[in-house]
Residue frames as a rotation matrix with the C-alpha (Angstrom) as fourth column:
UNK 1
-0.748 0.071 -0.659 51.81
0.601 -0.350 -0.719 -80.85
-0.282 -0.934 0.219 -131.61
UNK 2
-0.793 0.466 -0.393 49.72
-0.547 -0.828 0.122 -78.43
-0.269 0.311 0.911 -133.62
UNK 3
-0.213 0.783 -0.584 47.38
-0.247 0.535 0.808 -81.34
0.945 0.316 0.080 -135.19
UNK 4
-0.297 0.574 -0.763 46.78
0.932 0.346 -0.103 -82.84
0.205 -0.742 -0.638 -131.52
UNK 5
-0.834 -0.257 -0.487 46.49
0.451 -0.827 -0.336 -79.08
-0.316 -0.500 0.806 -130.71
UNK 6
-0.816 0.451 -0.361 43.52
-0.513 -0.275 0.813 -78.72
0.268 0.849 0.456 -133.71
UNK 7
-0.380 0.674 -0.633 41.92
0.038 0.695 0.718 -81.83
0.924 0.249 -0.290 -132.68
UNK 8
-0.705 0.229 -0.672 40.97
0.699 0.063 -0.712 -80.33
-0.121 -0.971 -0.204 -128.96
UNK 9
-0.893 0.123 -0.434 39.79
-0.273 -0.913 0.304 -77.59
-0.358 0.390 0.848 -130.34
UNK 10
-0.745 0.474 -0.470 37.80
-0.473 0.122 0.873 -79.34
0.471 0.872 0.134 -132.69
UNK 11
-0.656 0.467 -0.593 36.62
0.702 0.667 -0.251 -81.98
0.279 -0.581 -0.765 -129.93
UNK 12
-0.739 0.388 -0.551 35.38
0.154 -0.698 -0.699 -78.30
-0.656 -0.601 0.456 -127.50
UNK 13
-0.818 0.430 -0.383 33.84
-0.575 -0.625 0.527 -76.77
-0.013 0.651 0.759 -130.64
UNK 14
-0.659 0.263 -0.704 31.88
-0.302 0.765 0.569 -80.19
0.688 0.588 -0.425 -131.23
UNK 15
-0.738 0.135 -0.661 30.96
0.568 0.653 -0.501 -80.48
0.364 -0.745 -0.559 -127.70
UNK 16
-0.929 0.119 -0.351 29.63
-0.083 -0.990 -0.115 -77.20
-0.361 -0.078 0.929 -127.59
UNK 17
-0.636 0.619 -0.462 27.70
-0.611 -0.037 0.791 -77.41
0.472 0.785 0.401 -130.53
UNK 18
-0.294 0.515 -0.805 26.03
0.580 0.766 0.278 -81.15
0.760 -0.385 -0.524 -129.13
UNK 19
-0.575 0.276 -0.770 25.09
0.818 0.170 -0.549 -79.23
-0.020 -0.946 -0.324 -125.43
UNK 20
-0.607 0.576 -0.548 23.46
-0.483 -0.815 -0.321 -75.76
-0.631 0.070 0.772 -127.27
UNK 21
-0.806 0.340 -0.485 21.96
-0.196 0.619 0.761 -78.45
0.559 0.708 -0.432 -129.86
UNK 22
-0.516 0.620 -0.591 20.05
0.607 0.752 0.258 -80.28
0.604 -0.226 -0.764 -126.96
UNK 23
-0.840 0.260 -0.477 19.39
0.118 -0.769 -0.628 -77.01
-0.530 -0.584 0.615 -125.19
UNK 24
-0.788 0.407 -0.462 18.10
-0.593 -0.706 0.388 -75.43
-0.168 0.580 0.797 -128.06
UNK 25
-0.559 0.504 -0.659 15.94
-0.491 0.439 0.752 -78.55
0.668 0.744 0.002 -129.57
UNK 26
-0.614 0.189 -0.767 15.29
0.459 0.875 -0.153 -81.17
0.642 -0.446 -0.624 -126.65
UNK 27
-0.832 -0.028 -0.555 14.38
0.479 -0.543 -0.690 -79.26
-0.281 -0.839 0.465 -123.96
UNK 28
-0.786 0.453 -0.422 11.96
-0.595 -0.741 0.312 -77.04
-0.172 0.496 0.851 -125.52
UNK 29
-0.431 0.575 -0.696 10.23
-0.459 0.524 0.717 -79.87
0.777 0.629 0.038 -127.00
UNK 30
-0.579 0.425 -0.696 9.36
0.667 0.738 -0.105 -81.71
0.469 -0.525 -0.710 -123.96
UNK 31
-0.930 0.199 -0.310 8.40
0.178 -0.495 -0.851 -78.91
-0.323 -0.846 0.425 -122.25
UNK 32
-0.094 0.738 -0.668 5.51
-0.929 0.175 0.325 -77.95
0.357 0.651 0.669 -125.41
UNK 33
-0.506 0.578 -0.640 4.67
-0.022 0.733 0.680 -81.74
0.862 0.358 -0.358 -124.98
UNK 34
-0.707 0.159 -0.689 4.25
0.660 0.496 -0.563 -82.17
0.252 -0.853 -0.456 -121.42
UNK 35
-0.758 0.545 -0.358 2.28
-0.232 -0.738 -0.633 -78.62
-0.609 -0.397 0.687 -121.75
UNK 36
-0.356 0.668 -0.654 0.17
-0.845 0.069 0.531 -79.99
0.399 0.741 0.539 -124.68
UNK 37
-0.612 0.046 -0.790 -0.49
0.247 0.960 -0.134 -82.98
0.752 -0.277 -0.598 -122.55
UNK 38
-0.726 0.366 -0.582 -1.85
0.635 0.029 -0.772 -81.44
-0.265 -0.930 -0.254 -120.00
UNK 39
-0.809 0.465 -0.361 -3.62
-0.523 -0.848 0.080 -78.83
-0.269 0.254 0.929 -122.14
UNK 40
-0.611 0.302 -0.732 -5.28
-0.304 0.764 0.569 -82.03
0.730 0.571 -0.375 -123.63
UNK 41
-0.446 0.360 -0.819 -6.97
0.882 0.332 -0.335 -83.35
0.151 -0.872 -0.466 -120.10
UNK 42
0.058 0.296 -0.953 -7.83
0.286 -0.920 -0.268 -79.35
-0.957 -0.257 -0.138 -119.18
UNK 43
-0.108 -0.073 0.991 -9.13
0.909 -0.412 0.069 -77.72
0.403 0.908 0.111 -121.96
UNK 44
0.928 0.355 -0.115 -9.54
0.373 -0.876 0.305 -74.58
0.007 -0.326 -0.945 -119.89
UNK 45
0.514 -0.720 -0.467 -6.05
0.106 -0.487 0.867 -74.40
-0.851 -0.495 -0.174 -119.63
UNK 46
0.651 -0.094 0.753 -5.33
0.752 0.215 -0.623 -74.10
-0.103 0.972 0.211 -123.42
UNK 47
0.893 -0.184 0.411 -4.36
-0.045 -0.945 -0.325 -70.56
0.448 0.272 -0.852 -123.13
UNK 48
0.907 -0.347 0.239 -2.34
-0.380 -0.426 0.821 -71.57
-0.183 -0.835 -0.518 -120.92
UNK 49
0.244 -0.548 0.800 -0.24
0.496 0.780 0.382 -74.04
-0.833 0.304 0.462 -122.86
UNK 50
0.738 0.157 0.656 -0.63
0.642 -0.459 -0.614 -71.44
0.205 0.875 -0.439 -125.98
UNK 51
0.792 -0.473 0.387 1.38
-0.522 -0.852 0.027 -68.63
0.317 -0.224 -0.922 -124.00
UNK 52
0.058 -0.927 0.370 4.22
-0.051 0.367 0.929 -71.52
-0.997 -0.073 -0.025 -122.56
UNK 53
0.167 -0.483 0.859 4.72
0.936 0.351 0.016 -72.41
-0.309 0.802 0.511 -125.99
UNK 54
0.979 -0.069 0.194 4.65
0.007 -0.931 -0.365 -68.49
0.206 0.359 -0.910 -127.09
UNK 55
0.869 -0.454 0.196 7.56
-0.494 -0.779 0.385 -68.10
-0.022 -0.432 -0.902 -124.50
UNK 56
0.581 -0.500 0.642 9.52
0.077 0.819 0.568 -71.47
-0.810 -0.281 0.515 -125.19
UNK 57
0.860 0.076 0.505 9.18
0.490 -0.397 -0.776 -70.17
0.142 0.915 -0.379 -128.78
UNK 58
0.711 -0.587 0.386 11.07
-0.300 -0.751 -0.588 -66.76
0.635 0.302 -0.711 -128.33
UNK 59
0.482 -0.712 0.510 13.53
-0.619 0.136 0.774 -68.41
-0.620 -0.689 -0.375 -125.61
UNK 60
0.475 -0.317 0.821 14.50
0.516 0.856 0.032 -70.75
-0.713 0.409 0.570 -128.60
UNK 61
0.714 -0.165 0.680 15.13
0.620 -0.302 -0.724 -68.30
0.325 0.939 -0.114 -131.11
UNK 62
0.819 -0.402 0.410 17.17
-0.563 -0.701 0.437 -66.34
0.112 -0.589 -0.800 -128.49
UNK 63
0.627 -0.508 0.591 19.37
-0.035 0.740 0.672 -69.59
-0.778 -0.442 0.446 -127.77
UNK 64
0.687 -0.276 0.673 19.88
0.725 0.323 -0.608 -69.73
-0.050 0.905 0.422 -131.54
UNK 65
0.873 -0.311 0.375 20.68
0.201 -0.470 -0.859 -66.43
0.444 0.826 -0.348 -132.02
UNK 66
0.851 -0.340 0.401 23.53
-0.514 -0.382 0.768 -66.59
-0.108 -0.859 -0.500 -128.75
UNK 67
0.755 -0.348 0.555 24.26
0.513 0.841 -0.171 -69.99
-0.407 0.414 0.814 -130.29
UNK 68
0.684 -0.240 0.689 25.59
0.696 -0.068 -0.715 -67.96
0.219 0.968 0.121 -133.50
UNK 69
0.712 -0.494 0.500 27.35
-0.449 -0.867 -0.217 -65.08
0.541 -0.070 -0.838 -131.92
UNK 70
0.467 -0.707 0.531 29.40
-0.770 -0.030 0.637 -67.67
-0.434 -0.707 -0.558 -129.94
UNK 71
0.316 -0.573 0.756 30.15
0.737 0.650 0.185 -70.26
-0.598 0.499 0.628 -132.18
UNK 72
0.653 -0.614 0.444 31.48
0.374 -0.248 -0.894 -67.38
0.659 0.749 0.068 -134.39
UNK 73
0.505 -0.673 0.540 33.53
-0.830 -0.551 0.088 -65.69
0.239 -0.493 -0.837 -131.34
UNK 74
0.336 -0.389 0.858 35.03
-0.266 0.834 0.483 -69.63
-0.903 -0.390 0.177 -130.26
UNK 75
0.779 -0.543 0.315 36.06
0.578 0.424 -0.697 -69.93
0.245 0.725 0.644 -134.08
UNK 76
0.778 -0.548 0.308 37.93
-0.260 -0.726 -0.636 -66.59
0.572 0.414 -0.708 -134.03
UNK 77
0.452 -0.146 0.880 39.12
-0.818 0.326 0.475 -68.16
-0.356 -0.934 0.028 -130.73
UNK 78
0.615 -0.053 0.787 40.08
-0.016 0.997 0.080 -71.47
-0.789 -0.062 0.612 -132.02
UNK 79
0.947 -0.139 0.290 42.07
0.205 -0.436 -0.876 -69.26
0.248 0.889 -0.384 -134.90
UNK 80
0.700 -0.413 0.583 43.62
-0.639 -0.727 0.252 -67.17
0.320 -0.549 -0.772 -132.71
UNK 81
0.387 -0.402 0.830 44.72
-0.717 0.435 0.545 -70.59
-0.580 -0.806 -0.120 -130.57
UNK 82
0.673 -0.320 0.667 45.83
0.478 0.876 -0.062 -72.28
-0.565 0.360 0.743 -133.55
UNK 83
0.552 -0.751 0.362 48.16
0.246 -0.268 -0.931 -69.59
0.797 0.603 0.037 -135.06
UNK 84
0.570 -0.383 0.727 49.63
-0.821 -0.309 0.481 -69.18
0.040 -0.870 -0.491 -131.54
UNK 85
0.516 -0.158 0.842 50.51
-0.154 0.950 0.273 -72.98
-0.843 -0.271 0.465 -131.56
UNK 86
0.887 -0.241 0.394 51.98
0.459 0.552 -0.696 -72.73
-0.050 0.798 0.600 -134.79
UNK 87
0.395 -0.773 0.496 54.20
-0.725 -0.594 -0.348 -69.69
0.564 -0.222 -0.796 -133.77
UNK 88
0.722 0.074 0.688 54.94
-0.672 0.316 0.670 -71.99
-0.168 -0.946 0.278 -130.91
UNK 89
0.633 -0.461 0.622 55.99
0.584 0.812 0.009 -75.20
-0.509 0.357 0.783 -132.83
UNK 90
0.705 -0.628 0.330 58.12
0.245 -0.221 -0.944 -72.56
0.666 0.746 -0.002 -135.21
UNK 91
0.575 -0.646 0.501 60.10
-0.705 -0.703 -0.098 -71.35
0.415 -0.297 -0.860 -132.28
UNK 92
0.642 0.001 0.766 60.55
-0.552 0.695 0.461 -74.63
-0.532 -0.719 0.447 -131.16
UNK 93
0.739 -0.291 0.608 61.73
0.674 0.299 -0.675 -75.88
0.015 0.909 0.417 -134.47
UNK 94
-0.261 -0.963 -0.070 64.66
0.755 -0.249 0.607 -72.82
-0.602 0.105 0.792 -134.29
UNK 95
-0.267 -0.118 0.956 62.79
0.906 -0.369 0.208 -70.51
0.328 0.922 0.205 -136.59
UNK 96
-0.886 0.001 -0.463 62.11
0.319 -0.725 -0.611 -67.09
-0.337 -0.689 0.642 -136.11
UNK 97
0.025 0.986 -0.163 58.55
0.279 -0.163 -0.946 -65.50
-0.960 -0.021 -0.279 -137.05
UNK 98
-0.169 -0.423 -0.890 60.21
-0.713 -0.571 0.407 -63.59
-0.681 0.703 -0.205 -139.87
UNK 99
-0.746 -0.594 -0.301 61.26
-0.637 0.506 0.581 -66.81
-0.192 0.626 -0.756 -141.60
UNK 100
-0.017 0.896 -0.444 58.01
-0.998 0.015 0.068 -68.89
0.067 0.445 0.893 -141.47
UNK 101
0.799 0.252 0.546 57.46
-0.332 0.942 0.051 -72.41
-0.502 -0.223 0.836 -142.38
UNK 102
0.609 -0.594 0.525 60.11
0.793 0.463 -0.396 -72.20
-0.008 0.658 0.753 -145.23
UNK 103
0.438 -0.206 -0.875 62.77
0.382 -0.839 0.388 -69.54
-0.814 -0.504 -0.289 -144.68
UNK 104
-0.847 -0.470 0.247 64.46
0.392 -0.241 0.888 -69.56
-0.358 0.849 0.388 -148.45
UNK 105
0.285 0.700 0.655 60.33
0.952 -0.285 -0.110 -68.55
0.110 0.655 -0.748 -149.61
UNK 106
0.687 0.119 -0.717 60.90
0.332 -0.929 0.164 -64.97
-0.646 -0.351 -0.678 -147.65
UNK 107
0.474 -0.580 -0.663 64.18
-0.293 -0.814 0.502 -64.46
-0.830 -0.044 -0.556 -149.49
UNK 108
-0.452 -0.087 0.888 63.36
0.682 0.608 0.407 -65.88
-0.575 0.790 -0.216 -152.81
UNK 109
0.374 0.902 0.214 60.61
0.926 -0.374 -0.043 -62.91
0.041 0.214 -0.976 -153.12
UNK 110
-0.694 -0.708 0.128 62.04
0.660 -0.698 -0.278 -59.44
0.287 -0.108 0.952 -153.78
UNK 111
-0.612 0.354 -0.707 61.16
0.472 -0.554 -0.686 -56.64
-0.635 -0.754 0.172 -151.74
UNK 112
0.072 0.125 0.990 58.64
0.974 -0.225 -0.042 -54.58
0.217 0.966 -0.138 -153.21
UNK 113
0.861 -0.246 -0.444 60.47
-0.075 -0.927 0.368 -51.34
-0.502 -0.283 -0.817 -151.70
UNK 114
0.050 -0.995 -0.088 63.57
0.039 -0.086 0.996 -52.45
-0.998 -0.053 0.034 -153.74
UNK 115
0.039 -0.187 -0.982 64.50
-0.806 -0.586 0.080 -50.83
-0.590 0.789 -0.173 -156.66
UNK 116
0.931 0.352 0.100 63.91
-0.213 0.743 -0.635 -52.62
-0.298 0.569 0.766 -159.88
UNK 117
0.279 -0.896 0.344 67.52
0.421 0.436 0.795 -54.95
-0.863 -0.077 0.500 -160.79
């Protein structure tokens, strides 16, 4: 349950990535050609193709840097939703939170508030 639980995650994260990918890269790019194309026929309109690319420019680096601040909030996310699922599958399994994956590790490990033996 937790691995099929990982591998949606992973799928979203992936999908993500691919649709801010083609934002960030595709897009942009045609637009700069189709303006350098026409700048190319109209040379009067150079400037004008100079300032779209100026503004396609900083609207890319802006994507990027939105990119980065959400793919790191959608890991912490995708943490967050994968120690939930594991709490999930332990309670299911009969264990309590206390005990863990292995309940003899917790009380193999002396306290370290308890007085030396």
């Amino acid at each position: 349950m937790v691995v099929a639980f990982g591998v949606v995650v992973a799928l979203v994260v992936v999908t993500f990535a691919v649709v801010v990918a083609f934002t960030v890269v595709v897009v942009p790019a045609v637009v700069v050609a189709l303006v350098g194309l026409f700048a190319d026929r109209y040379p009067h309109r150079a400037l004008v193709s100079g300032i779209v690319a100026a503004v396609v420019h900083r609207r890319v680096v802006r994507l990027v840097a939105v990119r980065v601040v959400v793919q790191r909030r959608l890991a912490v996310v995708a943490a967050l939703a994968l120690q939930f699922a594991q709490r999930v599958a332990d309670g299911v399994a009969g264990r309590s939170p206390e005990e863990g994956a292995d309940p003899g590790a917790d009380r193999a490990a002396p306290s370290p508030r308890a007085p030396p033996p």
